[in-house]
N, C-alpha and C positions, 0 to 999 in steps of 0.2 A: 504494500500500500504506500502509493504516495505522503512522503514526510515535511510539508510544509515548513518555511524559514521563514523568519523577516530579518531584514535587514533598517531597524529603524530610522538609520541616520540616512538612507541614499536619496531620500528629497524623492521616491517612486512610491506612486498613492498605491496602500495596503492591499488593496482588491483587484490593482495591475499585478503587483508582483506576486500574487498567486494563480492569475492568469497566466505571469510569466510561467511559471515553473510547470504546470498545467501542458503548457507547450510544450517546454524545453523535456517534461517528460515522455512525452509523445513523440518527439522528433526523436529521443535516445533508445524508442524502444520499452521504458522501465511501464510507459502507460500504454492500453493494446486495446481495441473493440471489446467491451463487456465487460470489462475492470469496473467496479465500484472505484469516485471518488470518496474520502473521507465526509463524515456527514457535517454542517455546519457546525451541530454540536461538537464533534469531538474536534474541529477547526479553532473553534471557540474556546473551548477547555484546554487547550494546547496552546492557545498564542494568548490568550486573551485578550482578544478584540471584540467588537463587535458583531452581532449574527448579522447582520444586514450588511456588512462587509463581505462576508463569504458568501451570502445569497448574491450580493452585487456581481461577484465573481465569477459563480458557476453562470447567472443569468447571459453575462457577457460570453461566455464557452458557448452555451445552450444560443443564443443566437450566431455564432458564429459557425453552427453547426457540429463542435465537437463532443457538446455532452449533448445528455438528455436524461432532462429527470425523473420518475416515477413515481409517483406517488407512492409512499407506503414501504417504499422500498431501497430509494437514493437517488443518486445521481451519477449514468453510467457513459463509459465512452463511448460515442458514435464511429467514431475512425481515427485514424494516424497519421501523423504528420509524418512518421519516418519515410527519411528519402534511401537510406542505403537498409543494406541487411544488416544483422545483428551481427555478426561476424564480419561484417566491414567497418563498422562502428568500434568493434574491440579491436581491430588491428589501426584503427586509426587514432583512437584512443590511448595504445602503446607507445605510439610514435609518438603525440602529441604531448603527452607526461617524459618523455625523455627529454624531450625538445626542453618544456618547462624547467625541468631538472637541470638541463642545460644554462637557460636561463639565471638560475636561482643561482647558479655556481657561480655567474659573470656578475653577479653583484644588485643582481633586480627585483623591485619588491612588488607585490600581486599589484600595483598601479602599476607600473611601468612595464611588467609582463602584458596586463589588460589592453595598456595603450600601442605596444608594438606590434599584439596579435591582431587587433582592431585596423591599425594600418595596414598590415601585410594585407587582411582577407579584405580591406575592401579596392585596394591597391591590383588586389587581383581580379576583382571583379572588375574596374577600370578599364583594366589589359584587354580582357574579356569581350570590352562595348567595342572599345578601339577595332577589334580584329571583325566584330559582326557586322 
């Protein structure tokens, strides 16, 4: 089951960054078609926020087509954002924590790793437009 964070200093309203993670666990595979989300309540009871915070959340999923709620029962995945397979995502996951590790040895701290990996991927995306 998906383990919800906050992050309270990042200036990202509470009901995005559970959107966020929503996704980001759908793109990795960890969320799949038919997964129960966590319920409001036990969102609630675990971050202490507000339930209308988490209902805002799932609401924003559910329009966007990736939950759907049922009554009585929860709030479950509709479909996945993953783009590769599971075994493409661990061998890229390998590589990318060496890389990191890399990183970490040259003297970088999760800012300046965030910022150099945010340049590279979107650097490459550029490259990308350039050649289409």
């Amino acid at each position: 089951m998906l383990d919800f964070r906050l992050d309270r200093g990042s200036g990202v309203a509470t009901y995005l960054q559970l959107v966020h993670q929503v996704k980001h666990a759908l793109r990795l595979g960890v969320l799949r078609p038919g997964d129960r989300l966590p319920t409001a309540k036990e969102v609630v009871d675990k971050l202490a926020i507000n339930p209308n915070t988490v209902l805002k959340a799932y609401r924003e999923l559910e329009r966007e087509g990736l939950v759907a709620g049922k009554p009585g029962l929860g709030t479950f995945v509709q479909r996945s954002l993953a783009g590769a397979s599971v075994t493409e995502h661990a061998r890229l996951r390998d590589s990318l924590s060496g890389w990191v590790a890399d990183a970490r040895s040259a003297g970088l701290d999760p800012e300046d790793i965030e910022a150099l990996f945010a340049s590279v991927v979107l650097d490459s995306f550029r490259v990308g437009e350039d050649t289409a």
